[in-house]
N, C-alpha and C positions, 0 to 999 in steps of 0.2 A: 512603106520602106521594107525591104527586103533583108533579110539578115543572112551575110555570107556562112558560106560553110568553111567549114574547120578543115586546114589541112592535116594531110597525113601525118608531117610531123609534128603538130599540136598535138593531135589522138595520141603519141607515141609516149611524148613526153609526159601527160596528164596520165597515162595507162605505167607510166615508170613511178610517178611520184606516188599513186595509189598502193603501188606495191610496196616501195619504200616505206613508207606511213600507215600501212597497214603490219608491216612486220614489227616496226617495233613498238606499234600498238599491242598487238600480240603480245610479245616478250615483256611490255611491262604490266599486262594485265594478266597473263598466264603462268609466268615463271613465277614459283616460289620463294618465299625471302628465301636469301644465302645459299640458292642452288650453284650460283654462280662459284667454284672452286679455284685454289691454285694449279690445278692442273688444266685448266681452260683461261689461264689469265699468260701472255707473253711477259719473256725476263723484263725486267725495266719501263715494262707501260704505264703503271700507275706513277703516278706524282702523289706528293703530301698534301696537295690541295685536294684529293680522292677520298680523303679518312677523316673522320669527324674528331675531335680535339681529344685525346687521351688515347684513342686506338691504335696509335704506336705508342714504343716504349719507347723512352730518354735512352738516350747511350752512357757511357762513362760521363765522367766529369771531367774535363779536362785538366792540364797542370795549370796555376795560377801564374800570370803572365807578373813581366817586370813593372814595379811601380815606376810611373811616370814624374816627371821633373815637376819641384816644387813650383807653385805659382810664386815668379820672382817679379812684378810688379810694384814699383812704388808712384804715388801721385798725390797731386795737391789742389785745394779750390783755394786761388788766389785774391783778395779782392783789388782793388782801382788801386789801394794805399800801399798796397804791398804784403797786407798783413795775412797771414795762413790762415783762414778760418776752418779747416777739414785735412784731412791728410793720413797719407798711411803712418805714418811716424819717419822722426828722424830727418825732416827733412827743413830747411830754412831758407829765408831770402831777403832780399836786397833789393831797394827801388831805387838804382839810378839816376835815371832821369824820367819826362814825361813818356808813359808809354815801353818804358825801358826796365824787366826787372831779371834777375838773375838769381838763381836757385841753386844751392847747395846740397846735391841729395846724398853727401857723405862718401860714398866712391864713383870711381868710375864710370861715365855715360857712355865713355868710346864704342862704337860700334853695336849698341843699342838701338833697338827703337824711340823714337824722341816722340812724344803724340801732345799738341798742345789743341784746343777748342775755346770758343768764347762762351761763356757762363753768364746766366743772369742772376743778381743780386740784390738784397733791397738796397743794396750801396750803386747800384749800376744798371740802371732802364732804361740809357741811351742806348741807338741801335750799333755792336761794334763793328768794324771795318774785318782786316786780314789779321791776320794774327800769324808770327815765324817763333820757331824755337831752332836751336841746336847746341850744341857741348860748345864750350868756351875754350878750344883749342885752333892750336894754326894748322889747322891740317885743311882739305878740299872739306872734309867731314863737317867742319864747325868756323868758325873765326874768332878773333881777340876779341874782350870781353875786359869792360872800364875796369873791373873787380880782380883782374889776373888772368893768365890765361894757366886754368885747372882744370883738368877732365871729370871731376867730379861738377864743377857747376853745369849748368843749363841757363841760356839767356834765351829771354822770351820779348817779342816787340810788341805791342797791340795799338791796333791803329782806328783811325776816325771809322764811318759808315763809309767814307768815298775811297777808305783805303791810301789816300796820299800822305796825311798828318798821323806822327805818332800820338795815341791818346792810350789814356787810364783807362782802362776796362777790365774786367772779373776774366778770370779765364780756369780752366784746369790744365794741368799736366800731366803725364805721366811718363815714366821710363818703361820700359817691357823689355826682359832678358835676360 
């Protein structure tokens, strides 16, 4: 088997990369540390990824920015019965009916966040279904609620595993805002 010959612009190429790689073989084996100056460096080429951790210096300190809004969060781990076992304080409820409880978190829900979830309990290790919350108002926001219609409550439904029956189930709540 014959082994072809190299074209001319193989030769070129292989004859460019030896010089490239030969120079700055050179330059890292010959130049002295820190011969490299600012007067040989362009405005703005280096980045901060270029300088080892402390070889700049910190700038000023800046002014201290405005404190942010308190965490206003309130919630509760309700169980099957109704009864509050956990909670941020302040907060109470009511077991209507099956699956039906209603929550008094002391002011206003309007226009808050409403977050309910189902909870596991040692009172409650069936699988639950859907679960709805919202304010106990007439507005598109909420609906009437057995207990009054107050902006301060939250009604919550919790329902079977197939989601059609209301059932008893553990859940949390929470308001946010």
């Amino acid at each position: 088997m014959r082994i072809p010959r190299p074209s001319p612009t193989f030769i070129v190429a292989c004859l460019a990369l030896l010089v490239a790689l030969g120079g700055t073989g050179y330059a890292a084996l010959k130049l002295p540390a820190n011969s490299v100056t600012s007067v040989q460096v362009k405005d703005h080429s280096l980045l901060g990824k270029d300088f080892k951790a402390g070889q700049l210096p910190a700038g000023p300190q800046g002014p201290v920015g405005p404190a942010g809004p308190a965490a206003a969060g309130r919630w509760a781990l309700v169980l099957p019965s109704g009864a509050i076992v956990a909670q941020s304080g302040g907060i109470t409820a009511r077991k209507p009916g099956d699956g039906y409880y209603v929550l008094d978190f002391g002011s206003s829900v309007v226009g808050k966040l409403i977050f309910a979830s189902p909870a596991r309990s040692s009172e409650d290790r069936n699988a639950p279904g859907g679960i709805q919350a919202g304010p106990c108002v007439t507005t598109q926001e909420g609906d009437s609620c057995a207990t009054g219609n107050d902006p301060r409550f939250v009604a919550v439904f919790t329902y079977d595993a197939g989601s059609s029956l209301r059932a008893d189930h553990a859940f949390y709540v929470a308001v946010s805002g």
